[in-house]
C-alpha positions in Angstrom: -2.8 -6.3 30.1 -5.9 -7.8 28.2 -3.2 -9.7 25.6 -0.4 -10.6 28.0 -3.1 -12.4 30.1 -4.5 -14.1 26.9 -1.1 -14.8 26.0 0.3 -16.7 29.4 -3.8 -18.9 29.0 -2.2 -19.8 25.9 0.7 -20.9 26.9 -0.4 -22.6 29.8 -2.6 -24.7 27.8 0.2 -25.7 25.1 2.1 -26.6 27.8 -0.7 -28.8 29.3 -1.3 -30.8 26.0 2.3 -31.6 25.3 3.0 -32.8 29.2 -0.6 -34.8 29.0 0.3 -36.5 25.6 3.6 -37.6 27.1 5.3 -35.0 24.3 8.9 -34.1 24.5 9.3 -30.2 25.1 11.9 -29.2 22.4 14.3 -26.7 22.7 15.2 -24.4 19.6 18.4 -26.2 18.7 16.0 -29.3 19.0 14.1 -28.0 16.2 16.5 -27.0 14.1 18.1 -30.6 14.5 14.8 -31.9 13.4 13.5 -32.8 9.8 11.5 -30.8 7.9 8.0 -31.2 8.6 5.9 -31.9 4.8 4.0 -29.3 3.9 1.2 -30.1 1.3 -0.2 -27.1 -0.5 -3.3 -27.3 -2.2 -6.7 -25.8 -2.9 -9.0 -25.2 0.2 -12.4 -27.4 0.3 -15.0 -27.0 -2.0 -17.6 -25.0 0.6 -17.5 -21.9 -0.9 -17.9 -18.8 1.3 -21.5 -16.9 1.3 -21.5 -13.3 -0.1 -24.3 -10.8 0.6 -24.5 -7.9 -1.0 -26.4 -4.7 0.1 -24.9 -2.3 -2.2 -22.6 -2.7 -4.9 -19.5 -0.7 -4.8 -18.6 1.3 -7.9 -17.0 -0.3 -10.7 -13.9 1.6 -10.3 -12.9 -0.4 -7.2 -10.6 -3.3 -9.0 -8.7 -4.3 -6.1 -8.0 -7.8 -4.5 -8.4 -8.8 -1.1 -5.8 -11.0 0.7 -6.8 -13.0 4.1 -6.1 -15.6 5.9 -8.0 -18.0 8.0 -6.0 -20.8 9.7 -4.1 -22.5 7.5 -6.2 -20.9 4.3 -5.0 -17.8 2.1 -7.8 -16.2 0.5 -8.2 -14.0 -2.7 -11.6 -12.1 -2.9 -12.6 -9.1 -5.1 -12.7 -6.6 -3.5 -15.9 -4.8 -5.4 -18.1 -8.0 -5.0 -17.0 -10.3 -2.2 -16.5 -13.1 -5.1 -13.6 -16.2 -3.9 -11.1 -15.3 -6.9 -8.7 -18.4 -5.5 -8.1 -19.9 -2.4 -4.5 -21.9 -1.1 -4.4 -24.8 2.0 -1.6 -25.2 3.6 -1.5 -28.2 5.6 1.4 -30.4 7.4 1.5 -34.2 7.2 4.7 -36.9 8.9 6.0 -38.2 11.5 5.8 -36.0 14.5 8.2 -36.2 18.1 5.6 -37.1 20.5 5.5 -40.8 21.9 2.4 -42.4 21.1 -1.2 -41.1 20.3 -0.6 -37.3 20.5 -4.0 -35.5 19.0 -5.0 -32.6 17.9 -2.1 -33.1 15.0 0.3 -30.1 14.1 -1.5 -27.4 12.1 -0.2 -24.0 10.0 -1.6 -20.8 10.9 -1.3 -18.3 8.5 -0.3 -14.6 9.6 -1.1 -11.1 7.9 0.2 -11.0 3.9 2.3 -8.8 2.5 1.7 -8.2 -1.5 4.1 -6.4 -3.3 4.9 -6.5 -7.5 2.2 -8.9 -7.8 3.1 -11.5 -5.1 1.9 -12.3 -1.6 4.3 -12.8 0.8 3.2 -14.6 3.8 4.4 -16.2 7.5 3.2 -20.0 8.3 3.9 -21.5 11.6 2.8 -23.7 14.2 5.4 -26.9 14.2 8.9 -26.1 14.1 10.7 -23.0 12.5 8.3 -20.9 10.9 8.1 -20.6 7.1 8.0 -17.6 4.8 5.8 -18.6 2.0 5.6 -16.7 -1.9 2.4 -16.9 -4.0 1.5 -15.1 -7.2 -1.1 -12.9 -6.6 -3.5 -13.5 -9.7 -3.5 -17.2 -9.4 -2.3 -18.6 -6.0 0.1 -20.4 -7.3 3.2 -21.2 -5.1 6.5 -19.6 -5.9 9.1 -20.1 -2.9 9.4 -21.2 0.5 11.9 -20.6 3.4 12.4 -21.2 6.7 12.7 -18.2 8.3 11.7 -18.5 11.9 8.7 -16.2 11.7 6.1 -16.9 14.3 2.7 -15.8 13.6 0.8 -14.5 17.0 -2.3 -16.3 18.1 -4.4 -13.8 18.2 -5.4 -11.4 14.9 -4.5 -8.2 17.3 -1.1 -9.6 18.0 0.3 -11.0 14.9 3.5 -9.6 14.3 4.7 -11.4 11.8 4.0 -9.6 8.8 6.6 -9.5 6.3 8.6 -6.1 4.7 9.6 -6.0 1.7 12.2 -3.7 0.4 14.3 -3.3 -3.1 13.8 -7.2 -4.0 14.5 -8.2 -0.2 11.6 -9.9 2.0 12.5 -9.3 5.8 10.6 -11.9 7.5 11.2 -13.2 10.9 14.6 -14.0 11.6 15.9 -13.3 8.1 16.4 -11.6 5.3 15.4 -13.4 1.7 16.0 -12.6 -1.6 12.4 -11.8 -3.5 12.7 -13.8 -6.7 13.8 -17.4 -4.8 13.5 -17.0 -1.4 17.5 -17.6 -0.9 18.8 -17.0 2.9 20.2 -13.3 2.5 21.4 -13.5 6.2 20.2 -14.6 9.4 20.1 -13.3 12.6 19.6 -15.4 16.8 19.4 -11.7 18.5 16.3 -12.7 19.6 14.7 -15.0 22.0 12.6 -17.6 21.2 11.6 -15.4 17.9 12.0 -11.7 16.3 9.5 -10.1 14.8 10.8 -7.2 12.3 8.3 -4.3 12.2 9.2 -1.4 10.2 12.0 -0.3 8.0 13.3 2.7 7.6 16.9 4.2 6.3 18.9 0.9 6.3 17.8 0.3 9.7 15.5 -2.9 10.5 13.5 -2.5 13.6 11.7 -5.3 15.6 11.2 -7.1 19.0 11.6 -9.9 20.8 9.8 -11.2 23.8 11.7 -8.6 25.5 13.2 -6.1 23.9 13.5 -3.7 21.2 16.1 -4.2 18.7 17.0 -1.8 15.7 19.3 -3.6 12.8 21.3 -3.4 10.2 19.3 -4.4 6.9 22.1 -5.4 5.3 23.5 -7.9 7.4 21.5 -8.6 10.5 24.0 -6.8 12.6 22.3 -5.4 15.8 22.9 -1.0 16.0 20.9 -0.8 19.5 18.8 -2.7 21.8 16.2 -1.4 24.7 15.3 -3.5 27.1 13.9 -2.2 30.0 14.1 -4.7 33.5 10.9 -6.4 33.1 9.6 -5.3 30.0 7.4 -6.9 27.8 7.0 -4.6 24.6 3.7 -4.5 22.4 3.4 -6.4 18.7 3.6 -3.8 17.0 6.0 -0.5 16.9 6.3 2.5 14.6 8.5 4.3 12.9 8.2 8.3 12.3 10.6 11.7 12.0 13.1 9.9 13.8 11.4 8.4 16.5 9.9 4.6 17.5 6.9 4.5 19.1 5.9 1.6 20.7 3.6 0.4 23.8 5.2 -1.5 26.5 2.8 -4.1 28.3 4.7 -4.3 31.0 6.2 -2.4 33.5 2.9 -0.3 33.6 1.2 -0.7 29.9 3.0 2.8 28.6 3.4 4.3 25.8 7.2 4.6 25.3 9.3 7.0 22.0 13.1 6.0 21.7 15.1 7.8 19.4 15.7 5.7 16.5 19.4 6.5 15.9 20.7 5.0 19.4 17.6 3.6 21.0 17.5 6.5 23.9 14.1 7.2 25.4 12.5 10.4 24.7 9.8 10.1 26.8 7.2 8.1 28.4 3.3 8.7 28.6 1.9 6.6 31.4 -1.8 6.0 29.9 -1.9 2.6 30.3 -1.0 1.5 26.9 -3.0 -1.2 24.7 -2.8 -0.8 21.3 -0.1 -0.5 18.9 0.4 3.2 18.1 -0.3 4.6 14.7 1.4 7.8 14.0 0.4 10.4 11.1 -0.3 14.3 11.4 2.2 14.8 14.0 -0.1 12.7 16.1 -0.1 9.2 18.0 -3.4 7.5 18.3 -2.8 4.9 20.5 -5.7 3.3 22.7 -5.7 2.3 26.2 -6.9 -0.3 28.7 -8.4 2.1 30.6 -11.1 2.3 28.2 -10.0 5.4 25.7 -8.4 6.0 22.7 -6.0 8.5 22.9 -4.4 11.4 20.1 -1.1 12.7 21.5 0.9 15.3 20.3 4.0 13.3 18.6 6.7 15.4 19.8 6.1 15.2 23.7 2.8 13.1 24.3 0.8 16.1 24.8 -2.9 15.3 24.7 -5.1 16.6 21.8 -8.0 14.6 22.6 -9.4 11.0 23.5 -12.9 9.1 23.4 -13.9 7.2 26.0 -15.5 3.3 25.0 -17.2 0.9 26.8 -14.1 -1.5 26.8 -10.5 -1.8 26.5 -9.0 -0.6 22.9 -6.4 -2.9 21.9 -6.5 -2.3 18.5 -4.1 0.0 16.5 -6.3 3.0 14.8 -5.9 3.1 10.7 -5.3 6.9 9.6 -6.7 8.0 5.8 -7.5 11.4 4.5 -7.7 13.1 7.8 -10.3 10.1 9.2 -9.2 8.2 11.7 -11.0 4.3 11.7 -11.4 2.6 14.7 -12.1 -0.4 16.1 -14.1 0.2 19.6 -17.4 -1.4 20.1 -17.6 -1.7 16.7 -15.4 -0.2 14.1 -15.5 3.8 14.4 -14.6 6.8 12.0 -13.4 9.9 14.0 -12.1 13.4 12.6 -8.7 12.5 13.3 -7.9 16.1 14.5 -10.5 16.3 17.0 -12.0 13.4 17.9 -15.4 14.4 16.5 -17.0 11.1 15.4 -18.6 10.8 11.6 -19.6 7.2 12.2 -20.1 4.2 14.2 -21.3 0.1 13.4 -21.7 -2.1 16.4 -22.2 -5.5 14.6 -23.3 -6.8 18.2 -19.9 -5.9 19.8 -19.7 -8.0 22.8 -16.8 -9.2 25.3 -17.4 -13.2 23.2 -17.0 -11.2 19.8 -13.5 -10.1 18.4 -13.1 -7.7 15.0 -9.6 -7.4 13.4 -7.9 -4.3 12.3 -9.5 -2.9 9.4 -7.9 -2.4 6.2 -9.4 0.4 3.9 -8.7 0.9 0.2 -10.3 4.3 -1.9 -13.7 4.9 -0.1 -14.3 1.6 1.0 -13.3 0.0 4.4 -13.2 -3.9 5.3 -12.8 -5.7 8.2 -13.5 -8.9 9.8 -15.7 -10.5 12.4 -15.7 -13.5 14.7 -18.5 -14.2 17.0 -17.8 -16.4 20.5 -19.1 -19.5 18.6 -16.2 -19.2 15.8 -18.5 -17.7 13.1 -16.8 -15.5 11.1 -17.7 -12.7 8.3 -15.7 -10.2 6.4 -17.2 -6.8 6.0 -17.2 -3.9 3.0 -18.7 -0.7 4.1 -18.9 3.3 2.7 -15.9 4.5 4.2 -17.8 7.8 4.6 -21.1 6.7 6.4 -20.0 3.1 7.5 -22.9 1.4 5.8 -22.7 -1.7 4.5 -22.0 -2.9 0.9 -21.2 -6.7 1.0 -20.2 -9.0 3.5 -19.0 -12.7 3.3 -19.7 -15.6 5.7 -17.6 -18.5 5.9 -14.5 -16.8 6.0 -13.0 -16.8 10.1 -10.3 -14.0 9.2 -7.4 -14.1 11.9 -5.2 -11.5 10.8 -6.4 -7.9 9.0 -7.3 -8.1 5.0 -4.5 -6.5 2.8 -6.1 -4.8 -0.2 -4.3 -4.3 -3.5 
């Protein structure tokens, strides 16, 4: 309930600023009649981010770190915290909206995906939303495409992460060829966007504002759709043994499994659903607004066990190695069998400070943090004790940090 209220604020106030600055409200086929916005890539500004190091990680760890921050794609290494590169995007023209209009249009940059050693990412904020490819060691721009993606405005509710599958990027509402970006196909099942979430046997499976779709990956062509009267279905689903699992905000914030084949439902758990669900072990962890994350037994939503926090978890739970991480008051590491927790960081959690999902990568586990004044820092810690190696100021992550 915590991200559908945050959700209609947001909205409210977008449409506020557009009726106050005399802006025309554009429908889609408004956009698409439009020009292309100019987008002007280019480094970010010289302020460099400040790194802090505690402890150094072994020199073993060689991955890269990818995260975004507004309109800014970041590379870090992953051992030290160091800026490797950094890309702006930014967008510059001629804008529909009769006289003075400020603030002017911006990018926001959603979660990357990297795969064969290039980052695949969804900008948006004016117009259709763009699917952007950058080499991983340098930053340097290979494609774009317009591909409808919409990237969410909050890090716990981005959904517009792109797949990538056998040379073919699924990104919003289409399907692009790897190498170039070329329009594969194209789908308008959705509403005002569709967000493609997890592939799995030729079948694409996403949501809308409404609904849950399940598609053909070859050609866009829709196999099932579940749409409940009144729903409004989580950002994130997933996909296991058959089965998608996916929180419904509304009607009555549940947890509900469809089978995958023909979009039935299975079953329902009515524990007041939050977070995304993660499913591993023949378990879902899924957390609640009712202030506990909760391990169900996969096959019928049996309870295994569940932890009680001081807050609403709307955060998905990351499963490695038998450990479940999560982010509570703080980010947490529980024995993901029974609940029995290793480790817990508070870094002040507060109701004016938000933490992203966490990523982890070998032993280490990183994560961002913005306080209520907009200051942000990107942590490293010991995967097994939670304590800190490095962490980077500077840096106001709003989606999780991809490590390759």
């Amino acid at each position: 309930m915590k991200r559908l209220l945050v959700r209609i604020v947001l909205g409210c106030l977008l449409l506020l600023a557009l009726v106050s600055c005399g802006a025309i409200l554009l429908t889609q086929r408004d956009l698409h009649n439009l020009p292309p916005p100019k987008i002007v890539l280019g480094d970010c500004p010289d302020h460099l981010p400040s790194v802090s190091v505690t402890t150094p990680i072994p020199a073993a760890m060689a991955h890269t770190i990818y995260a975004s921050s507004s309109g800014n794609l970041y590379a870090l290494n992953a051992r030290t915290g160091a800026l490797r590169w950094c890309r702006q995007v930014t967008i510059v023209g001629d804008f529909p909206c009769p006289g003075s209009c400020p603030p002017p249009p911006f990018i926001i940059l959603g979660q990357p995906t990297v795969s064969d050693g290039v980052v695949y990412i969804c900008a948006s904020g004016y117009g259709d939303g763009q699917t952007y490819a950058f080499r991983a060691s340098d930053g340097a721009l290979l494609w774009q495409a317009v591909s409808d993606c919409e990237v969410g405005s909050m890090p716990i509710s981005d959904a517009a992460i792109p797949l990538v599958d056998h040379g073919i990027v699924y990104s919003g509402a289409a399907a692009l060829q790897a190498h170039d970006g070329r329009i594969i196909w194209a789908t308008h099942v959705g509403g005002s966007y569709f967000a493609p979430q997890a592939l799995a046997d030729g079948v694409l499976y996403g949501n809308d504002a409404d609904s849950i779709l399940a598609l053909d990956a070859d050609n866009g062509g829709v196999r099932w759709k579940y749409a409940p009267p009144g729903s409004i279905p989580g950002d994130r689903l997933t996909v296991s043994s058959g089965r998608v699992y996916v929180g419904m905000l509304e009607p009555g914030n549940e947890l509900h499994v469809l089978d995958a084949a023909n979009g039935a439902l299975l079953w329902t758990s009515a524990m007041a659903a939050e977070s995304n669900p993660t499913v591993a072990n023949g378990m879902v962890y899924i957390g609640s607004s009712n202030n506990t994350l909760y391990a169900l037994q996969a096959t019928d939503g049996a309870i295994r066990w569940r932890y009680t926090a001081p807050s609403s978890v709307y955060i998905a739970t990351t499963i490695v190695d038998g450990v479940a991480y999560a982010i509570l008051d703080g980010p947490y590491a529980f024995d993901a069998a029974t609940g029995g927790v290793l480790w817990h960081q508070s870094f002040g959690a507060s109701q004016n400070v938000s933490i992203t999902p966490l990523a982890v990568a070998g032993d280490v586990v990183y994560l961002g943090r913005t306080d209520g004044e907009g200051h942000g820092t990107i942590y490293a810690l010991n995967a097994a004790t939670g304590a800190v190696y490095w962490q980077i100021s500077g840096i106001q992550p709003n989606v999780p940090q991809v490590v390759e």
